[in-house]
N, C-alpha and C positions, 0 to 999 in steps of 0.2 A: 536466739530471740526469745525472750519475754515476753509471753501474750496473754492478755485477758479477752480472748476470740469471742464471749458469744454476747450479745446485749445485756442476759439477766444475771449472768456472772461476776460476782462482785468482790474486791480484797480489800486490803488495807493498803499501808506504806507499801511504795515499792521502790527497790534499790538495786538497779544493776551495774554489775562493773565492768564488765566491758560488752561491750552488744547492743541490741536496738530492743527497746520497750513497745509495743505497742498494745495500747487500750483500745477496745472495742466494746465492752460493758464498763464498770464502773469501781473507781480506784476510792478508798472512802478516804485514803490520807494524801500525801505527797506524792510525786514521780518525780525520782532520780536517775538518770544516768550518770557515771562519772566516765566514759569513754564509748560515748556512740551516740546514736540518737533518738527519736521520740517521735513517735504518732498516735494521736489522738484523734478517737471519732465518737468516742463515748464520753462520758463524765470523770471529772477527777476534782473531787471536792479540798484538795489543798491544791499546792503550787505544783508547777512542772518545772522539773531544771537538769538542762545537757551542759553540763560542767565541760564538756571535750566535744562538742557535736549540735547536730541542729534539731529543729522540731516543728514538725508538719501540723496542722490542727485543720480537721476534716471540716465539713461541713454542718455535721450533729457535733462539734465536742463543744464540750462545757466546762470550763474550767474556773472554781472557784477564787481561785488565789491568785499569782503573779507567772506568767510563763518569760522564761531566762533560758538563754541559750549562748554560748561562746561560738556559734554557728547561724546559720541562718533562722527565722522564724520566720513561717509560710503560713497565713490565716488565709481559709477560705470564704468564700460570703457564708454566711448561716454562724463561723463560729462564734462562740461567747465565751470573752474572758473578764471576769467580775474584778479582778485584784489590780 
């Protein structure tokens, strides 16, 4: 698993190939997975996309761009997606 664990914790692009991404501070480009899936409870200022897999969006995520998923996509109340 790929994690960005703490709120003030911040990267850029992220790209994983197989496993599960999760954000919990702040992604300042894209989240990809190309074989697993996606959780968001923090910010990701480009798009989120599970090429093979699905993607959860917590309650705090923010997601600037477009969220895509070949799986399911589970928004919670609170989340925001602008794209």
């Amino acid at each position: 698993m790929y994690a960005v664990s703490t709120v003030d914790q911040r990267v850029g692009e992220v790209v994983v190939l197989h496993g599960t991404a999760r954000i919990d501070g702040v992604a300042l480009g894209d989240v990809i997975v190309l074989d697993g899936g996606i959780i968001i409870q923090g910010q990701v200022s480009g798009s989120v996309i599970a090429m093979d897999g699905s993607v959860k969006l917590g309650s705090s995520a923010h997601v600037g761009g477009d969220v895509t998923a070949r799986g399911r996509i589970a928004v919670s109340d609170g989340a925001v997606v602008d794209g």
